[in-house]
Biopython code that builds the backbone (N, CA, C, O; Angstrom):
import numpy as np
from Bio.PDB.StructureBuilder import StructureBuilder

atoms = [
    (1, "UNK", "N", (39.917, 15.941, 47.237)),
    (1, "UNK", "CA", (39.331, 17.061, 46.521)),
    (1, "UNK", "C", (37.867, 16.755, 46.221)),
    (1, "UNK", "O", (37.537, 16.557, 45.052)),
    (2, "UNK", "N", (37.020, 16.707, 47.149)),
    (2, "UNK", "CA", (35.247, 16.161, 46.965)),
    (2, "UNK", "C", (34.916, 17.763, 46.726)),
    (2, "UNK", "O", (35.583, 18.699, 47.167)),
    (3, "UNK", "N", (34.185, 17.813, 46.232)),
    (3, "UNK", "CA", (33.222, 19.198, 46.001)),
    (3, "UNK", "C", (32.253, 18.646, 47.045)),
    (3, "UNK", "O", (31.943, 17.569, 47.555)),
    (4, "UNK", "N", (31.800, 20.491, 47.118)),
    (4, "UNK", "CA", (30.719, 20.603, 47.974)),
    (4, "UNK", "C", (29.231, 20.132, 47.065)),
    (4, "UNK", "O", (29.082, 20.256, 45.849)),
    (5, "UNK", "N", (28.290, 19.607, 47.986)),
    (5, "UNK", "CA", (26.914, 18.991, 46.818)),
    (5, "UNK", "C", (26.282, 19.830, 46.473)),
    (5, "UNK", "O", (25.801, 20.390, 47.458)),
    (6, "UNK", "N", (25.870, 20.441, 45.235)),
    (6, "UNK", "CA", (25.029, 21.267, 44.588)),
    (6, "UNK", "C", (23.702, 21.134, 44.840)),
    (6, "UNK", "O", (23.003, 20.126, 44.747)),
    (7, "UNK", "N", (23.372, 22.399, 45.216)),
    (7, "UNK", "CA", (21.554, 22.804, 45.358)),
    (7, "UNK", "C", (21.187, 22.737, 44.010)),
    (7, "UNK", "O", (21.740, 23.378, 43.117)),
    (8, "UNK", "N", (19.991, 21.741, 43.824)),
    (8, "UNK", "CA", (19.352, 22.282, 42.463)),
    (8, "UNK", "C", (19.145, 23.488, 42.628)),
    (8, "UNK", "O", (19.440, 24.235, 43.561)),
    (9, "UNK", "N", (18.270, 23.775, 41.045)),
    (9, "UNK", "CA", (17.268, 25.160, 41.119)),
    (9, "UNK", "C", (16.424, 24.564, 41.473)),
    (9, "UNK", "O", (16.086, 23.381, 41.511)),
    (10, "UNK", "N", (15.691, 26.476, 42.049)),
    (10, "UNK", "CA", (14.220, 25.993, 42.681)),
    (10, "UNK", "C", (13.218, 25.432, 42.063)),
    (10, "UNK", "O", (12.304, 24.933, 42.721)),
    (11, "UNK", "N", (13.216, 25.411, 40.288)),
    (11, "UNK", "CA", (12.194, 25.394, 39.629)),
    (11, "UNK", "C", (12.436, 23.499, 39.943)),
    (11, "UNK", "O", (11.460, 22.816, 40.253)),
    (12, "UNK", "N", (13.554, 23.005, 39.830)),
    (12, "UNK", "CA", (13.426, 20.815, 39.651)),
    (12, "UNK", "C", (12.713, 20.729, 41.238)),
    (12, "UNK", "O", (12.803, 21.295, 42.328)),
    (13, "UNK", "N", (12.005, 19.702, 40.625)),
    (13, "UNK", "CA", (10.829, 18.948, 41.641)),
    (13, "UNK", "C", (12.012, 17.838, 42.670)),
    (13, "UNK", "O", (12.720, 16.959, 42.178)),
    (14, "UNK", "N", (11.968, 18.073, 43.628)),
    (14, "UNK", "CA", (13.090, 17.453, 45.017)),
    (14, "UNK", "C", (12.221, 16.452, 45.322)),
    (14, "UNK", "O", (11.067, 16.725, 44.992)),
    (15, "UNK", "N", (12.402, 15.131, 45.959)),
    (15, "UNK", "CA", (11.821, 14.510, 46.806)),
    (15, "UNK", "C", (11.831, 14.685, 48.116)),
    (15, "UNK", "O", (12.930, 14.502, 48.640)),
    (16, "UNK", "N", (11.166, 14.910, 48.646)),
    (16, "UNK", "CA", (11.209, 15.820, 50.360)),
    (16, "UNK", "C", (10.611, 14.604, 51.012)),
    (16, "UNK", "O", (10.806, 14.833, 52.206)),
    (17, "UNK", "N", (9.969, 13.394, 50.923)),
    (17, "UNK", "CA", (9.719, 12.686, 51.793)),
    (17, "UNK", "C", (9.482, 11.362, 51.072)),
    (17, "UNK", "O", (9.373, 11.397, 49.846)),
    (18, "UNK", "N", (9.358, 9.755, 51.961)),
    (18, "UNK", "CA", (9.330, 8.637, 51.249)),
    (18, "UNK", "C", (8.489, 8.192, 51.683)),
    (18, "UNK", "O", (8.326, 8.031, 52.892)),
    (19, "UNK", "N", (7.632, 7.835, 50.694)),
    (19, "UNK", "CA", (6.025, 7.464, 50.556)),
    (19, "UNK", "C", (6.323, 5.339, 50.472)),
    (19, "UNK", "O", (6.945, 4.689, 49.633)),
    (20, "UNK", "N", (5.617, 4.903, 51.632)),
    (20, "UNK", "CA", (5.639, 3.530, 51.430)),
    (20, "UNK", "C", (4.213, 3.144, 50.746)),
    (20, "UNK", "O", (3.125, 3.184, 51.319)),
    (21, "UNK", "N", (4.393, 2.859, 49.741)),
    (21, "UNK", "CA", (3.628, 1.801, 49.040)),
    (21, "UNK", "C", (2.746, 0.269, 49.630)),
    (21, "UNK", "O", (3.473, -0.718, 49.736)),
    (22, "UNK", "N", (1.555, 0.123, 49.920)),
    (22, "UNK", "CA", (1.735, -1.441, 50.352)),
    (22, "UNK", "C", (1.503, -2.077, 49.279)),
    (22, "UNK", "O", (0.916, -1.465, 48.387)),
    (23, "UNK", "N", (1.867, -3.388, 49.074)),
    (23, "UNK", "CA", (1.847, -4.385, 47.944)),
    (23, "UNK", "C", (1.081, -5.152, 48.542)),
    (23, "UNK", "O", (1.092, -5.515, 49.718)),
    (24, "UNK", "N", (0.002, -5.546, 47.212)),
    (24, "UNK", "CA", (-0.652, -6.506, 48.042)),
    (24, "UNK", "C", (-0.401, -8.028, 48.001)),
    (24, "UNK", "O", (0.455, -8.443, 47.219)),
    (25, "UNK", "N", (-0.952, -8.729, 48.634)),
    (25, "UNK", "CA", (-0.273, -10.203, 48.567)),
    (25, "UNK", "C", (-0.165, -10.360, 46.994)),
    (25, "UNK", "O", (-0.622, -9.858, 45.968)),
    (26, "UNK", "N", (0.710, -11.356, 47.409)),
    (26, "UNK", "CA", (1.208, -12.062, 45.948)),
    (26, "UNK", "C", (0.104, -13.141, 45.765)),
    (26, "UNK", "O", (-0.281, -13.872, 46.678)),
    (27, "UNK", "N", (-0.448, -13.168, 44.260)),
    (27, "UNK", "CA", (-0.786, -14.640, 44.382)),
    (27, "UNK", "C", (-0.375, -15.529, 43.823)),
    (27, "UNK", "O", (0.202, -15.441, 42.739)),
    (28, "UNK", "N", (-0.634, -16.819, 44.587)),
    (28, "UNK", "CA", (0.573, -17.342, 43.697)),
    (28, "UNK", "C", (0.148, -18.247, 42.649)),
    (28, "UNK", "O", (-0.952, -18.772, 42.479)),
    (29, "UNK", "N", (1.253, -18.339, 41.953)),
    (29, "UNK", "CA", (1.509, -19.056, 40.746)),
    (29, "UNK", "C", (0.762, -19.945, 40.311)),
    (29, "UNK", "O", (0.570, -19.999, 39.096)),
    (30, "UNK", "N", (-0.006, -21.101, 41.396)),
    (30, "UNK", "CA", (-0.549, -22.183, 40.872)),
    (30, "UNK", "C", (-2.134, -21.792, 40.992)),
    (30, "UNK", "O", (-3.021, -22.636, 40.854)),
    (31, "UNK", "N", (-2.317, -20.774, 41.194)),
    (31, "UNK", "CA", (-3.906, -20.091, 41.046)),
    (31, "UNK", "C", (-3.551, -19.145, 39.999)),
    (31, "UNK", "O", (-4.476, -18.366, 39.766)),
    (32, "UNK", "N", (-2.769, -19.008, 39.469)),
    (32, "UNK", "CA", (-2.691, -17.672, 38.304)),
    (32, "UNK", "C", (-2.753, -18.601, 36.861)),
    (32, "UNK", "O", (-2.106, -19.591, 36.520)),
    (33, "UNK", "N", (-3.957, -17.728, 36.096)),
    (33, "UNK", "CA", (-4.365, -18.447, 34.902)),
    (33, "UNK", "C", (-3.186, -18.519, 34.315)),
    (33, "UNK", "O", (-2.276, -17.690, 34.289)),
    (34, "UNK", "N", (-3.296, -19.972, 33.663)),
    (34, "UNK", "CA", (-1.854, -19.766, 32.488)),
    (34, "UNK", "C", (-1.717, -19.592, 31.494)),
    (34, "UNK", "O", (-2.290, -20.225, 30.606)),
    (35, "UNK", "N", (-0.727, -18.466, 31.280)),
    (35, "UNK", "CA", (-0.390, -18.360, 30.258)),
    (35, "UNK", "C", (-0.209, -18.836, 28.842)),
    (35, "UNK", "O", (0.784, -19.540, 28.660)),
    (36, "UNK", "N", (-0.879, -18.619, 27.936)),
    (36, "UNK", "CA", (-1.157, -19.466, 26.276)),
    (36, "UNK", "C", (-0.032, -18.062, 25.638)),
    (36, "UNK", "O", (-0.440, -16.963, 25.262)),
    (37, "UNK", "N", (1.202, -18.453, 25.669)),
    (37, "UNK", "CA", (2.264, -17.972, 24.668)),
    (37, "UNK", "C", (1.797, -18.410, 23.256)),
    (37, "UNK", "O", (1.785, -17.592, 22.336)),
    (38, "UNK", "N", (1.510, -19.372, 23.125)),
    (38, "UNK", "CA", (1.741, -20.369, 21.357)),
    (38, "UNK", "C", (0.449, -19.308, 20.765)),
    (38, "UNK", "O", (0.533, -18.467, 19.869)),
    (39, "UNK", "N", (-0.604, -19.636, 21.506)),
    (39, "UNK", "CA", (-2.400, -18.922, 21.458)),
    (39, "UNK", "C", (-1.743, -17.508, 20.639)),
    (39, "UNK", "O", (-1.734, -17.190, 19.449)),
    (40, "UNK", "N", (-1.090, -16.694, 22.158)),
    (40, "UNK", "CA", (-0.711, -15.196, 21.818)),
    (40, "UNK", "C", (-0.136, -14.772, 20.298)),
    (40, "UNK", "O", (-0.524, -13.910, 19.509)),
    (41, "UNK", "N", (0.909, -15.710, 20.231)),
    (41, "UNK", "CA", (1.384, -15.151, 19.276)),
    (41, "UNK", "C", (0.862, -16.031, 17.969)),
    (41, "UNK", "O", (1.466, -15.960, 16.898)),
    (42, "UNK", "N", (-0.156, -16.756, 18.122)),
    (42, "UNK", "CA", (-0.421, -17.112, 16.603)),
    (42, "UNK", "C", (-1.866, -15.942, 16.860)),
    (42, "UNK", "O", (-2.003, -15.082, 15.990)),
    (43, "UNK", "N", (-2.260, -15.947, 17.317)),
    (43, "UNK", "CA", (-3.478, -14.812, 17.027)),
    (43, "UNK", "C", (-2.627, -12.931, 16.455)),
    (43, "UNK", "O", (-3.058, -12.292, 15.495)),
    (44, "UNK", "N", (-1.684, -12.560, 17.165)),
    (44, "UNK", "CA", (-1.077, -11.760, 16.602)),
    (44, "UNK", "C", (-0.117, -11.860, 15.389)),
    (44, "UNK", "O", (0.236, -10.872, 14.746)),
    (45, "UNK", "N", (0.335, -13.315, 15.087)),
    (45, "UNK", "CA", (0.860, -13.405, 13.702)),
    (45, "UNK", "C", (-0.512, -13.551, 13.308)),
    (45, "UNK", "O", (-0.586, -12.412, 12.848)),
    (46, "UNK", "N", (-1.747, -14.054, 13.097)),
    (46, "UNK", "CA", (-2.839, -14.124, 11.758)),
    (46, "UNK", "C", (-3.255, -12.503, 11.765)),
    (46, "UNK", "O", (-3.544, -11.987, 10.685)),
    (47, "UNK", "N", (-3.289, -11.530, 13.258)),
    (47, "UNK", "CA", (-3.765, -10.326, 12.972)),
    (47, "UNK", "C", (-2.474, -9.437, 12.107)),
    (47, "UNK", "O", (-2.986, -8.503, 11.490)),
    (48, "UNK", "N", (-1.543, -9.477, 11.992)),
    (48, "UNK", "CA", (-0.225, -8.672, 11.604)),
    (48, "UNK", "C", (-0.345, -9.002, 10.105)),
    (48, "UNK", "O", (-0.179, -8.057, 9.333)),
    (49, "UNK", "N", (-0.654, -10.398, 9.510)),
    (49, "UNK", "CA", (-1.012, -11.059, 8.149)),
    (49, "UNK", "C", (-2.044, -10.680, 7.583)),
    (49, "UNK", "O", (-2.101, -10.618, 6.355)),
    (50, "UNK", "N", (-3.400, -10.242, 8.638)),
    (50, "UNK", "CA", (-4.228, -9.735, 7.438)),
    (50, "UNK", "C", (-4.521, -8.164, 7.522)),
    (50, "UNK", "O", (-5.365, -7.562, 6.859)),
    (51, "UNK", "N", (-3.602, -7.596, 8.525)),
    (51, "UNK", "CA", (-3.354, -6.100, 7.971)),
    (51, "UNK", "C", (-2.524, -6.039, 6.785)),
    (51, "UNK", "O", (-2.820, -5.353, 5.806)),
    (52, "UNK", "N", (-1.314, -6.875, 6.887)),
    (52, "UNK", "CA", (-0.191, -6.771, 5.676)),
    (52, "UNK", "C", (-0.924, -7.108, 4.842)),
    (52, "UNK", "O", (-0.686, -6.281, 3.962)),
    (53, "UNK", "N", (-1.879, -7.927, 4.366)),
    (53, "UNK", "CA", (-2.307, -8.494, 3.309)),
    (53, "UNK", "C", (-3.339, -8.052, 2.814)),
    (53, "UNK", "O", (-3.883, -8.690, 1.913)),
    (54, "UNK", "N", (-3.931, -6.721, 3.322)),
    (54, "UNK", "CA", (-4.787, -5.784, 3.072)),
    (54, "UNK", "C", (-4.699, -4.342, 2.739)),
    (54, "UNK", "O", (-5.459, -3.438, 2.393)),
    (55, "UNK", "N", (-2.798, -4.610, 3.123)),
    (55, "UNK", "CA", (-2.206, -3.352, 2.865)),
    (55, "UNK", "C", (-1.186, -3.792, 1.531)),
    (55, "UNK", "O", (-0.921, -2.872, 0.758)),
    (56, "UNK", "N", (-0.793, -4.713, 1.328)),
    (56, "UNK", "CA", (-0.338, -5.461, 0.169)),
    (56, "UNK", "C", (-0.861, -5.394, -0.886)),
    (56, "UNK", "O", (-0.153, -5.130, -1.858)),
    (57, "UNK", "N", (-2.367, -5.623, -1.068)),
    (57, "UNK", "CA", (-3.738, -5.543, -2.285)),
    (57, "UNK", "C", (-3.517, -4.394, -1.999)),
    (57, "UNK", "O", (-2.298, -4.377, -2.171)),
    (58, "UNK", "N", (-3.896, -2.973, -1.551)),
    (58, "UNK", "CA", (-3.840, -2.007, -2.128)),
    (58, "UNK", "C", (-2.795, -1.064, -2.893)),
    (58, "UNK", "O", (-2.931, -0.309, -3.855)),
    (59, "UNK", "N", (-1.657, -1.416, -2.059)),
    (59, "UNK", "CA", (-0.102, -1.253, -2.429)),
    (59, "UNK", "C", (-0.642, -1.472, -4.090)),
    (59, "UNK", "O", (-0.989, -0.591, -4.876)),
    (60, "UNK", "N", (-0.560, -3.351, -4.370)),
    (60, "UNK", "CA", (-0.076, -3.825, -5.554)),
    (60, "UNK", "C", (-1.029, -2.878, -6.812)),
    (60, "UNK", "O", (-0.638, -2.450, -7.898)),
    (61, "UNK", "N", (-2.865, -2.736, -5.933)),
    (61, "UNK", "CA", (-3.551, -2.297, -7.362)),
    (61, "UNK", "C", (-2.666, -0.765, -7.422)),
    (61, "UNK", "O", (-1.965, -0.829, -8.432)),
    (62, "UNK", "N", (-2.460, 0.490, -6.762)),
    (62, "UNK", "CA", (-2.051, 1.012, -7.330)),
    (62, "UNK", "C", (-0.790, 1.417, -8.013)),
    (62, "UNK", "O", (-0.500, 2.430, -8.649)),
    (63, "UNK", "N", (-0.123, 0.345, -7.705)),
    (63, "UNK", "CA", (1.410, -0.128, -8.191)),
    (63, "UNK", "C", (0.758, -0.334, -9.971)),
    (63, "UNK", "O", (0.953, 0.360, -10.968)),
    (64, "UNK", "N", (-0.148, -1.735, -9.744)),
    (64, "UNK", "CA", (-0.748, -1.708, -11.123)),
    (64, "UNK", "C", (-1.125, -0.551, -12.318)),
    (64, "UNK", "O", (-0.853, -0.275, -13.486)),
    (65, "UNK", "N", (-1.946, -0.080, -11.176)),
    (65, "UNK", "CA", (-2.937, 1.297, -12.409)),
    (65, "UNK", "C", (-1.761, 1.932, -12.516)),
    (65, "UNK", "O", (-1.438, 1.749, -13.690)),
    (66, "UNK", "N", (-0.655, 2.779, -11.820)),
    (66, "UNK", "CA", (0.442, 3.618, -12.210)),
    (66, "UNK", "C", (1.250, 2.719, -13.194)),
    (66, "UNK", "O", (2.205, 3.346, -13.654)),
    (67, "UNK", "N", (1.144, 1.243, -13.730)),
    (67, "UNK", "CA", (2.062, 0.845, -14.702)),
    (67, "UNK", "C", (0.934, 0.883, -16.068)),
    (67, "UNK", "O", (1.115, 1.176, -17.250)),
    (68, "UNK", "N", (-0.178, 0.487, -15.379)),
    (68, "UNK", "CA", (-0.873, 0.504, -17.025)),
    (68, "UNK", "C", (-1.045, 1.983, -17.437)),
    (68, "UNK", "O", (-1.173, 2.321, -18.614)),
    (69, "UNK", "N", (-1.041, 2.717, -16.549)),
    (69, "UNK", "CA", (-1.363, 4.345, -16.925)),
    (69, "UNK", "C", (-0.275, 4.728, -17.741)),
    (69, "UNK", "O", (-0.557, 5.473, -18.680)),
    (70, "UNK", "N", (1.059, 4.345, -17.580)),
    (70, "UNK", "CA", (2.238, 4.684, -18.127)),
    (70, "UNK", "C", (2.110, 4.422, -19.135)),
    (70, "UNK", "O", (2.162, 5.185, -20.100)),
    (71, "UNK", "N", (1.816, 2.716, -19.134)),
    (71, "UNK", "CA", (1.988, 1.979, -20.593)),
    (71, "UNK", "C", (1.220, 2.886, -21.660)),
    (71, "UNK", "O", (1.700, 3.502, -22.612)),
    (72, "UNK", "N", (-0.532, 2.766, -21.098)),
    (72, "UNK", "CA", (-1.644, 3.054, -21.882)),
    (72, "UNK", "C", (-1.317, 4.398, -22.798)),
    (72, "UNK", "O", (-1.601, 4.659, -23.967)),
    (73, "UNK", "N", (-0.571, 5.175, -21.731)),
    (73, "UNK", "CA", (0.318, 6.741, -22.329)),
    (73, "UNK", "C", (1.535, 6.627, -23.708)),
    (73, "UNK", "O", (1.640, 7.273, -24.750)),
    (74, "UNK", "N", (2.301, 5.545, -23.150)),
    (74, "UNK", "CA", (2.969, 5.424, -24.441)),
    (74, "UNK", "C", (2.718, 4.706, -25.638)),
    (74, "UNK", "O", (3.383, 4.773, -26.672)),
    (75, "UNK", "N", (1.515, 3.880, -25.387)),
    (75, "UNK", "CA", (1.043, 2.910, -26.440)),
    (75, "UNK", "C", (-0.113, 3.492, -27.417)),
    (75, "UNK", "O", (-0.625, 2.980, -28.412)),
    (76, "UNK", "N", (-0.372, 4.880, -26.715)),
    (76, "UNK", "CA", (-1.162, 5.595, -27.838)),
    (76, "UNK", "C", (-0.964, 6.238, -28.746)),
    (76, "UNK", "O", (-1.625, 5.987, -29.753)),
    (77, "UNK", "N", (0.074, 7.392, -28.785)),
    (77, "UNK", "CA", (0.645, 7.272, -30.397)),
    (77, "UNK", "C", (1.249, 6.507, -31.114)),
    (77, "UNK", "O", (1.564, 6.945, -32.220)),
    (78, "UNK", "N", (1.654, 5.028, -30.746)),
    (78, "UNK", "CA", (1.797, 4.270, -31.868)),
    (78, "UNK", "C", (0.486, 3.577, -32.063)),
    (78, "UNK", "O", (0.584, 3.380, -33.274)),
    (79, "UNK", "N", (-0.490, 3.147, -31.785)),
    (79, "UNK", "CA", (-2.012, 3.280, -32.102)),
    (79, "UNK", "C", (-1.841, 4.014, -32.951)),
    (79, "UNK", "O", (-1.302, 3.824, -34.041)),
    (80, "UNK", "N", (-2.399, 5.146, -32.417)),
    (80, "UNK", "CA", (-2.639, 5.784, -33.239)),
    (80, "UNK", "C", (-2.366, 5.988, -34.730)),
    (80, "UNK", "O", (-3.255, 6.238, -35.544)),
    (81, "UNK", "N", (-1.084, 5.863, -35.019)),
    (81, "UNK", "CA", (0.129, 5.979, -35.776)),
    (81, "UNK", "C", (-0.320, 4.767, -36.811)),
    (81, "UNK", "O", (-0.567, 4.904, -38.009)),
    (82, "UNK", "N", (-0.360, 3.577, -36.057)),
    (82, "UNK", "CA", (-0.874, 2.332, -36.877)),
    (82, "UNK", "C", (-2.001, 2.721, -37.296)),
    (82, "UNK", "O", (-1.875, 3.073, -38.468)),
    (83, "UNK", "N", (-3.170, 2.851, -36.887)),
    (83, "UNK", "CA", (-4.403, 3.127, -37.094)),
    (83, "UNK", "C", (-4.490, 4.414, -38.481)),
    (83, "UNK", "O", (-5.411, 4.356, -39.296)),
    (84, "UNK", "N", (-3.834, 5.076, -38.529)),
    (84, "UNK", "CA", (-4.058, 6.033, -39.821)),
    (84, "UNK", "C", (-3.202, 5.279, -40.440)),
    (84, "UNK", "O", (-3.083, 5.905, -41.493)),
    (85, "UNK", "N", (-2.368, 4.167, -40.549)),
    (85, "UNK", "CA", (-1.758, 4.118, -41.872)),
    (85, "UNK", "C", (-2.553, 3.036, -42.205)),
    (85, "UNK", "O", (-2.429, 2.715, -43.387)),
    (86, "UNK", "N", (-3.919, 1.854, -41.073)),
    (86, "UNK", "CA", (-4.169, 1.012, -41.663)),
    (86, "UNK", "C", (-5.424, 1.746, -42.717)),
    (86, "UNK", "O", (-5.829, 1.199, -43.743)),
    (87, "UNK", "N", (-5.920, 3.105, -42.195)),
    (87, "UNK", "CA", (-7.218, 3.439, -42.312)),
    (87, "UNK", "C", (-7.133, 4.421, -43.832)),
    (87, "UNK", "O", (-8.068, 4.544, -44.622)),
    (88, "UNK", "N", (-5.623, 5.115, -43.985)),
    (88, "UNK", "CA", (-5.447, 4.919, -45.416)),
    (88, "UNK", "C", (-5.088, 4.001, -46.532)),
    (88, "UNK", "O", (-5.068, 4.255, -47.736)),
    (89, "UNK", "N", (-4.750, 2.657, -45.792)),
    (89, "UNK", "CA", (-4.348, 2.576, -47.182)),
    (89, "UNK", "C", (-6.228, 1.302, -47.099)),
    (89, "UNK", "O", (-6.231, 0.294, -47.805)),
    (90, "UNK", "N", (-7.002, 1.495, -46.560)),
    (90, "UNK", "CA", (-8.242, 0.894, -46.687)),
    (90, "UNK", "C", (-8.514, 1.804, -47.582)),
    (90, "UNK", "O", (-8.481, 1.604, -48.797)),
    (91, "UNK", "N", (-8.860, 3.080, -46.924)),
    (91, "UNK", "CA", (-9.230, 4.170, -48.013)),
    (91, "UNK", "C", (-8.940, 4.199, -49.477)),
    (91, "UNK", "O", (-9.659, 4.162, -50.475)),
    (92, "UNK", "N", (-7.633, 4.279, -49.279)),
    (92, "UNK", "CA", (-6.699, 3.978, -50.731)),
    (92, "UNK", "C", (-7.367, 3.289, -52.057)),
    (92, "UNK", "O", (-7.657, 3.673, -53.190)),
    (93, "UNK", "N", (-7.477, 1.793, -51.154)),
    (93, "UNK", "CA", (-8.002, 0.263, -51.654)),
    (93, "UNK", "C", (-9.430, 0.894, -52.395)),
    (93, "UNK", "O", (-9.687, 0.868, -53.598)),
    (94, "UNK", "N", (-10.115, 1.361, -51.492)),
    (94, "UNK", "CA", (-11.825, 1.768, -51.466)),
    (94, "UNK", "C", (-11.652, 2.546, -52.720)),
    (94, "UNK", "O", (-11.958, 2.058, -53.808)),
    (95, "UNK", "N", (-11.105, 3.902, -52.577)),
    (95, "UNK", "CA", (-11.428, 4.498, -53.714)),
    (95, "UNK", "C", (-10.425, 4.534, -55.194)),
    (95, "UNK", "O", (-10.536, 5.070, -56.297)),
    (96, "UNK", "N", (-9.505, 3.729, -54.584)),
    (96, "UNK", "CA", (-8.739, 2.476, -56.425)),
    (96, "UNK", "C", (-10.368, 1.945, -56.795)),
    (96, "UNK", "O", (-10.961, 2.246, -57.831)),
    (97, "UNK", "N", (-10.791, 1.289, -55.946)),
    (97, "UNK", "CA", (-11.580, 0.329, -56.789)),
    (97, "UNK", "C", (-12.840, 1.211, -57.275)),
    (97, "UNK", "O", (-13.329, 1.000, -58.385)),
    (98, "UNK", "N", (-13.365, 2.224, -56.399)),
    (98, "UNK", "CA", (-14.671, 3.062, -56.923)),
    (98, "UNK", "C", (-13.870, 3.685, -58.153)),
    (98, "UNK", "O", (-14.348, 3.140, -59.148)),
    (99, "UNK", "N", (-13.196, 4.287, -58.418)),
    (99, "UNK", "CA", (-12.519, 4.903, -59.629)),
    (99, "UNK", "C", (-12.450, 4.039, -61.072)),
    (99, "UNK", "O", (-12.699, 4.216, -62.264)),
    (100, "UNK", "N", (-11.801, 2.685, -59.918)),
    (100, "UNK", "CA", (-12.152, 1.549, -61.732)),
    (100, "UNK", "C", (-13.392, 1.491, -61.489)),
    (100, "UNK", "O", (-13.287, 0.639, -62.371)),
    (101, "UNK", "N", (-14.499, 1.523, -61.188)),
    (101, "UNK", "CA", (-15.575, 0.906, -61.240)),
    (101, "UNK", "C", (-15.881, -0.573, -60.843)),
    (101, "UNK", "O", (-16.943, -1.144, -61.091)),
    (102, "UNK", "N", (-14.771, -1.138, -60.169)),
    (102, "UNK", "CA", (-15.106, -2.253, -59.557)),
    (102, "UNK", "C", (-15.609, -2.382, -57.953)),
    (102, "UNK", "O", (-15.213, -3.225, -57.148)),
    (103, "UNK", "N", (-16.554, -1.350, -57.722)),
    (103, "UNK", "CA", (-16.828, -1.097, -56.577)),
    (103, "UNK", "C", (-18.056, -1.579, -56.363)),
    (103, "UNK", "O", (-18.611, -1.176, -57.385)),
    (104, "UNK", "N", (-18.740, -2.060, -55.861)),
    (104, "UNK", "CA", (-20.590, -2.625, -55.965)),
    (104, "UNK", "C", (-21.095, -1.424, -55.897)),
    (104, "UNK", "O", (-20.781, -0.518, -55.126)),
    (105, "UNK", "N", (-22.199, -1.440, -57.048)),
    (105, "UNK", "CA", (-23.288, 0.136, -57.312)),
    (105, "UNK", "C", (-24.203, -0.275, -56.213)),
    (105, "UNK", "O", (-24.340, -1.180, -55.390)),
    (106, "UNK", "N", (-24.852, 1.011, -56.665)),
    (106, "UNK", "CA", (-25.524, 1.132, -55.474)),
    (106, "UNK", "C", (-26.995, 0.816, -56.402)),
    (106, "UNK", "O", (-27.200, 0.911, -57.612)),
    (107, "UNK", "N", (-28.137, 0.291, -54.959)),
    (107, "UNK", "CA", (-29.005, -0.336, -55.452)),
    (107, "UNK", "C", (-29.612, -1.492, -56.456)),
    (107, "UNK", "O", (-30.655, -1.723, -57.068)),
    (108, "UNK", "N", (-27.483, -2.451, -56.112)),
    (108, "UNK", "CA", (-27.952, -3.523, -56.699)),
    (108, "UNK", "C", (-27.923, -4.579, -55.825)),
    (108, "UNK", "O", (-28.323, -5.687, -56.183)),
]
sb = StructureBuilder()
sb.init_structure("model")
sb.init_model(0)
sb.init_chain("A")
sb.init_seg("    ")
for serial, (resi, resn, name, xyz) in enumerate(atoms, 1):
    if name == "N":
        sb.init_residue(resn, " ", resi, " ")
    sb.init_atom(name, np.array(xyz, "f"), 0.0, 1.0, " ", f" {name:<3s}", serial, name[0])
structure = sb.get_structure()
């Protein structure tokens, strides 16, 4: 039970004839520069290291600024918060003592 072989469509590209190639001599081996494997790949491990390591520093600073930005955000109303209770009770202190009169006058 072989089937008959199917015609492409007209639109697929057929090979209609065989094109010989010439190759040109080989040369050989003991005239062909040699190969530095160790060379290759330590020059592409130091180039792969200082892309990563240039892409690493920028990574980390803005890894950084997005943590201090956070912090700096939540650490300001308690600032703040501290800061008016140190700045009344200075106040406080200041005008207890101008009231007793133990405050230094002025123009002495």
């Amino acid at each position: 039970m072989s089937l008959p072989p199917r015609t492409p469509p007209k639109f697929v590209p057929t090979l209609t004839e065989v094109v010989e190639v010439p190759v040109p001599s080989a040369v050989p081996i003991a005239s062909a520069p040699p190969l530095d494997l160790v060379a290759f790949e330590e020059q592409l491990l130091h180039r792969v290291m200082q892309r990563l390591d240039a892409l690493l520093e920028q990574r980390v600073q803005q890894a950084l600024a997005r943590v201090v930005e956070e912090q700096t955000r939540s650490v300001v109303p308690r600032l703040r918060e501290e800061l008016e209770t140190v700045l009344g009770h200075a106040l406080s202190e200041v005008l207890a003592q101008e009231l007793a009169g133990a405050g230094p006058r002025r123009g002495e």
